[in-house]
N, C-alpha and C positions, 0 to 999 in steps of 0.2 A: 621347619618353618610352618607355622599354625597359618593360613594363609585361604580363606574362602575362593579356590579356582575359578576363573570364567570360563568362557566357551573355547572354541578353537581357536588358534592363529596359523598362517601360512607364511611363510621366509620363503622369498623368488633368490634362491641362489644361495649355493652350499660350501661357499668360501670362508673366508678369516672372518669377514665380519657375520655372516649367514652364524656360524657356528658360534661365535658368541651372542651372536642374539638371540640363538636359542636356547642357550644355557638360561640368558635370562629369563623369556619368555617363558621357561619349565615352571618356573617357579607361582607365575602367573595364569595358567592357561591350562585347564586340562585336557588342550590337544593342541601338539606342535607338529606341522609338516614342513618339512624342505624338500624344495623343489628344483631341481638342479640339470641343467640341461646336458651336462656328461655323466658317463660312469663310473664311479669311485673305483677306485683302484684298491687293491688288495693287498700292497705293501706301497712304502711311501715312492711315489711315480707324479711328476707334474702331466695336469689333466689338458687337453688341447682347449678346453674352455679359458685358462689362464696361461698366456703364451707369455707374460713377465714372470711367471714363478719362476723359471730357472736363475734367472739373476737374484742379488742379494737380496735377502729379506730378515729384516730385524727387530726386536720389541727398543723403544727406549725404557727408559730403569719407571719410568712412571705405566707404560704397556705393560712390562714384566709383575709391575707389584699388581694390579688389577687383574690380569690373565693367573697370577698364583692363586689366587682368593675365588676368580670362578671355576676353576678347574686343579684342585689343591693336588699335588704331586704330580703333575702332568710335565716339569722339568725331569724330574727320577724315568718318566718313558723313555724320554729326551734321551737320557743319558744312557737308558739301556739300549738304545737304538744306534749309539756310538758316539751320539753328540759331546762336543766336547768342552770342559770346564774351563775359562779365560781367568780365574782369578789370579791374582799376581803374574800375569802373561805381561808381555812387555805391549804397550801399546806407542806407535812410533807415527805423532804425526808434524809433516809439512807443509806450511804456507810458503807465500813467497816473503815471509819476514822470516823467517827463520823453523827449528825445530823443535818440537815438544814431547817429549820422550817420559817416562811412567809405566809402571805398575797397574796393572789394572785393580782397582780395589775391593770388587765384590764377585762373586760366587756366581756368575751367569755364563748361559749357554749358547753356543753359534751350533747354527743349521741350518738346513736348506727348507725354501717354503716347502718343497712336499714332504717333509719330514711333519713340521709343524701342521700343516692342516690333519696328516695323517693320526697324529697324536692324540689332537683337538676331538678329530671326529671318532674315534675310539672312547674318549669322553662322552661326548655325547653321544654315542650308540647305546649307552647303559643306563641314559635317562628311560626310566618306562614310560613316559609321554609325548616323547621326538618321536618320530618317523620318518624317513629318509621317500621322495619319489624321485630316483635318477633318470634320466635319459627323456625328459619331456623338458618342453617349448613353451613356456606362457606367451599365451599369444595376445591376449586383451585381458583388462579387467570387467570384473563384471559386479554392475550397479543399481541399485534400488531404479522404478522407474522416470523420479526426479533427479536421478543421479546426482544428488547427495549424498548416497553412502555408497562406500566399496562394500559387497557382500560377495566377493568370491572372484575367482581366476576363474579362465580358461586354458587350457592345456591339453598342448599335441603330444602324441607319443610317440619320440624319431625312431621308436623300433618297427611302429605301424604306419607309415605316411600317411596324412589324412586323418586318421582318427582323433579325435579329439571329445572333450569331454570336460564338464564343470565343476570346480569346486567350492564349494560353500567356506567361508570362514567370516568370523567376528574380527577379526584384524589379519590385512594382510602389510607386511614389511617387505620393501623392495631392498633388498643386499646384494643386486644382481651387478654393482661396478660399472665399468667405464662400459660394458655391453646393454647394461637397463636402455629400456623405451620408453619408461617412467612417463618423461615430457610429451610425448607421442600419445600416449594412453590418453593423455589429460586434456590434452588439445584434442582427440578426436568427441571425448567425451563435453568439449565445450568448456572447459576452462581454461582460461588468459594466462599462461605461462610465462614469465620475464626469462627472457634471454638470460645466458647465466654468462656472469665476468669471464674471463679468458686473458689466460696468461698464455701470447704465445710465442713459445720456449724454443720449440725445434730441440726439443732433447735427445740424445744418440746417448747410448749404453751396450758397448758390446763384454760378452761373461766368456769367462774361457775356465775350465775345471783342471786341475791336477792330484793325480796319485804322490801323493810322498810315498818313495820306498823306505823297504824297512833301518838300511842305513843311512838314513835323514831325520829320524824319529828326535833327533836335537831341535828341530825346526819347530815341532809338536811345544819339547818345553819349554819354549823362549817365548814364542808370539802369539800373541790376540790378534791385534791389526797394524797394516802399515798402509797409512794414507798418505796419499801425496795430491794435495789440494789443488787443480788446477786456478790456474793464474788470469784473471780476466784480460788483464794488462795485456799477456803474449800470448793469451789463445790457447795455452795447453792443455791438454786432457785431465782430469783426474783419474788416479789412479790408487784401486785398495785391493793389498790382499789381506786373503782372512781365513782361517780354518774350521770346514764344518766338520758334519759327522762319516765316520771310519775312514779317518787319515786322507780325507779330499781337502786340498786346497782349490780357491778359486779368486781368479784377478777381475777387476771389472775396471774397464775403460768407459769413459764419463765426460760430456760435454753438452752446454746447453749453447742455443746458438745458429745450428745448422750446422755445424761442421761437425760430421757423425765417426766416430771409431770403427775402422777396418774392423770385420769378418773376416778374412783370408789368415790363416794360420802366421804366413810368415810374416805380414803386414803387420798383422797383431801382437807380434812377438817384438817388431822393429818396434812399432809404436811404443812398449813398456819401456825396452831398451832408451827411449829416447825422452822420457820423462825425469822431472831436473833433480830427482836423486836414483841412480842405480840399484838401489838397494834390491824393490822390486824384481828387477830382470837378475841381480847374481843369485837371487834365490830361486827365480824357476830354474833356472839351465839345470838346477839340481833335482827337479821333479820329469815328473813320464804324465806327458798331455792325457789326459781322457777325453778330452771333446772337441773337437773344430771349436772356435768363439761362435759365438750366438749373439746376434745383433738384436736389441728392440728402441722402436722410437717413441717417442711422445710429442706428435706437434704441440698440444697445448694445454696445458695445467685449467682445467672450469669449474666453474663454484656455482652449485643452482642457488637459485634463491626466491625457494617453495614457501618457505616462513611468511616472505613478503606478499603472500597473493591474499587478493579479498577473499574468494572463497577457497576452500581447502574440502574435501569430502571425509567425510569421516567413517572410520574402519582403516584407513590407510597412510601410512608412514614410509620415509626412507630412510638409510643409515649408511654410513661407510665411502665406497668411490661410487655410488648412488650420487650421493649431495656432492662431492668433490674431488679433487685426485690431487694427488702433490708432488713435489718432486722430491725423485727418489734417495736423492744423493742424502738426504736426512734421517731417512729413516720413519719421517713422519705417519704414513698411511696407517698402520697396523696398529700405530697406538690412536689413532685417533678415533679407530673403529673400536678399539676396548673403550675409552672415556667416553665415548657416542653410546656402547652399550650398557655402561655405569651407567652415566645420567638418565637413560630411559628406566630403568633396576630402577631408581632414588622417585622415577616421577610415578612407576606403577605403583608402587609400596604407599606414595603420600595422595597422590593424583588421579590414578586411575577412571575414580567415578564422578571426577570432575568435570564442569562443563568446558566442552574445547580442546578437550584431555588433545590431540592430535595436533591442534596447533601448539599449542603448550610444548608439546615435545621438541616440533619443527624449529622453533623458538630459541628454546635452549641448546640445541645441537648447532644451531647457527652461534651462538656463544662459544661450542667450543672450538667451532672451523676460524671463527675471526682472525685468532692471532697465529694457528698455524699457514693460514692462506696469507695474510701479511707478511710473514716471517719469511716465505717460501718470496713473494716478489720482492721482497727487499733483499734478497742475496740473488736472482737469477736475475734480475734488473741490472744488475752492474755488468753485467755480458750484453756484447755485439749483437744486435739482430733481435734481443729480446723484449716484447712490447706487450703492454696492456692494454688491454680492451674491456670498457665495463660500465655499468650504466652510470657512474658517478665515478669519480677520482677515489683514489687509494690514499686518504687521510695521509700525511707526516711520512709517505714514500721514499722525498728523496732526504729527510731528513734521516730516518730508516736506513737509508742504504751508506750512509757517508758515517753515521757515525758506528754500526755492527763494525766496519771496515775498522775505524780507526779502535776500536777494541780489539779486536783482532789483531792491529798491529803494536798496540803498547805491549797486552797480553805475553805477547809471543819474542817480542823483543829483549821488556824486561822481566820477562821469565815471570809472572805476575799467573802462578796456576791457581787463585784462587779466582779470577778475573777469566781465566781462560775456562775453567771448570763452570761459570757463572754463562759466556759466551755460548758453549753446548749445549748447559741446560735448558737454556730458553730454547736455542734451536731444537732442542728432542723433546720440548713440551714437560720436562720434566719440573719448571717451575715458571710462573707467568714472565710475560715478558716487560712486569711492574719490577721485578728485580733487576734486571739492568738499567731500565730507565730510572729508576728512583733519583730523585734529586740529587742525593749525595753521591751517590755511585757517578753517576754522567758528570757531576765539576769534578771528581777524583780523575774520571779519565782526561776529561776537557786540560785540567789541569798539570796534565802529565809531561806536556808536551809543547814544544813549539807551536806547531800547528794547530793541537786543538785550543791554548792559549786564546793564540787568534781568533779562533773558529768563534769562541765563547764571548771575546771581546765584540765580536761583530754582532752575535747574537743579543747581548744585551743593551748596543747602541742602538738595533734596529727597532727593536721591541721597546724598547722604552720600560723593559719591565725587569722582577726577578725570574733568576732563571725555574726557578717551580710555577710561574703563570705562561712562563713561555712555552715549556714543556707541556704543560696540560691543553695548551692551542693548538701545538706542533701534532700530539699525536692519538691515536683512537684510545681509547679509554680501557681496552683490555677489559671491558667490565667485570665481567666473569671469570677470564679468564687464571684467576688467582684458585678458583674450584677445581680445575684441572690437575694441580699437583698435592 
């Protein structure tokens, strides 16, 4: 890439998204530091900085094609590291309409996040541009004397208590997650922060690992995943198993709400046992536990929204569970840090020496968070306990939330896997969420059915209109969001 380098950049934090924004960044910058307040580990080990990495972590097929392309054969590490191949694995999922059962159809890889970052970062250790500083603390940003522009960090070194010490950089990018000060930095530095929306969820996630022994290697060729989709109606858990790398299995119990999944081995065991198909619990009895469960929570799903501020300092960006967090049971986060660090790639290449280059970016990244942060409260909304908080209403919510459902329940009913494949995709980002609503799509389902009949009749006596003007009132516009797949 013929590409006239600028000066340095800094990445606060050497995670999933940290690591691919430096990939991009390489391309732009001819100095990239990451700065990471643990120490990397020497074989794949989740780091005390990410206390969710042991639970599931997954790319959606739209993550996987963009993570291929910045890091081209980084699935072949994947696999020499035992990760293992789902294609044609059986994939077995349950709602409470019924069950969906398939083949899986492409060529992709499960494994554990410390697998994946360990991978990522062996990638970029071979950039001659990256540079790794572990084991240090940003502690403030540091700013021209107008504090308009960010021109560098500060950072303690938690091997020398106390010491501390500046760095200079031309951009710095906060990837530092749901731990960033981000907001704090900005406030002390005098800028007007908006409170950022909040979804709160009260999510409980407990992970529990198994060994398959050698005579169980049956289990290896049969499955990819078995979901069992907790039920808002009754309250039950979700439940998936799923197979990473060298023959570990791992269940994860799953509810949003306040009502959190048992950590105690044997509770945890009752609890699969007691999920509305068995399937799950006759397959552990056949595995040898590796780990106690491991519980993590998430009170609340937040969405900054730094785009919207009059001023913004320039040198300084965020990306990844910086700007938002999601809920997990999707799979969302991971990709939305690879299309967060595509769109920033597409704005340096065209942008770069443009005026406002930083809001421009902030701008678009809020583009791509819209329909995933919708997506996310429009299924966690149908659960007990669960509530929004946020400076304006959530556009076409509860229209959102009644009719995912009723696709989900035609889908699933009448076996309709083009509808149900359609259903996923939006939720994993892998194509806008203009695809299920399309005009035609929504009277095909509306039209399915008794209920949605009704639903549709009522809609167009209320409105007075067609259902393509009602639709476009009903819901946020997805603008953008068609770039993402």
């Amino acid at each position: 890439m013929n590409i006239h380098k600028m000066g340095n950049a800094i990445i606060i934090g050497g995670g999933i998204a940290g690591l691919l924004t430096a990939r991009v960044l390489s391309d732009y910058y001819e100095d990239v530091l990451i700065v990471e307040k643990d120490e990397f580990p020497q074989k794949p080990e989740d780091r005390s900085g990410t206390p969710h990495a042991f639970h599931p972590h997954r790319f959606t097929v739209q993550g996987r094609l963009i993570t291929n392309r910045l890091f081209p054969g980084y699935e072949d590490d994947l696999a020499a590291n035992g990760a293992r191949g789902v294609m044609q694995k059986t994939v077995y999922n349950m709602n409470q309409y019924g069950v969906m059962e398939f083949l899986y159809p492409r060529n992709e890889y499960k494994f554990s996040r410390a697998l994946l970052e360990w991978v990522f970062r062996k990638h970029v250790n071979q950039l001659p541009n990256v540079r790794f500083l572990p084991q240090h603390d940003v502690t403030r940003l540091e700013t021209t004397a107008d504090r308009a522009a960010v021109i560098g960090i500060r950072v303690r070194d938690r091997r020398d208590e106390g010491q501390e010490k500046s760095l200079s950089a031309d951009l710095v990018i906060d990837t530092g997650g749901r731990f960033s000060k981000l907001s704090a930095w900005l406030e002390e530095l005098g800028y007007n922060v908006p409170e950022p929306d909040r979804l709160k969820v009260s999510i409980g996630y407990s992970t529990r690992r198994y060994r398959i022994p050698a005579g169980r290697v049956h289990l290896l060729d049969k499955w990819d995943t078995i979901n069992i989709a907790g039920q808002p109606a009754n309250g039950t858990y979700t439940g998936v198993f799923s197979i990473i790398e060298n023959d570990v299995a791992e269940v994860v119990l799953y509810r949003p709400g306040g009502h959190y999944p048992p950590t105690r081995a044997d509770e945890f065991e009752q609890a699969v046992a007691q999920l509305p198909s068995p399937l799950i619990s006759e397959i552990v009895r056949e595995l040898e536990p590796l780990t106690a469960p491991r519980g993590y929570r998430v009170p609340e799903l937040y969405r900054h929204r730094y785009a919207r501020m009059n001023r913004w300092p320039s040198g300084l960006l965020a990306l990844g569970d910086t700007l938002c967090i999601y809920d997990p049971i999707f799979g969302q986060g991971m990709t939305v840090a690879a299309i967060e660090a595509e769109r920033l790639e597409i704005i340096l290449k065209e942008q770069r020496h443009a005026p406002n280059f930083e809001k421009r970016v902030l701008q678009q990244l809020e583009e791509v968070i819209d329909p995933a942060y919708w997506l996310n409260c429009a299924n966690d909304m149908l659960w007990e306990g669960v509530e929004y908080a946020g400076a304006e209403p959530l556009k076409g919510i509860d229209f959102g939330k009644r009719y995912m459902e009723l696709c989900l329940k035609h889908a699933t009913m009448m076996r309709d896997f083009r509808l149900y494949g359609m259903y996923w995709a939006v939720n994993t980002l892998t194509v806008s969420p203009r695809e299920i609503y399309d005009p035609q799509v929504v009277r095909d389902v509306l039209m399915a059915s008794e209920e949605g009949m009704q639903w549709l009749e009522e809609l167009l006596q209320s409105y007075g209109r067609p259902l393509e003007e009602i639709l476009e009132h009903e819901l946020p516009s997805f603008a953008r969001a068609a770039e993402t797949a």
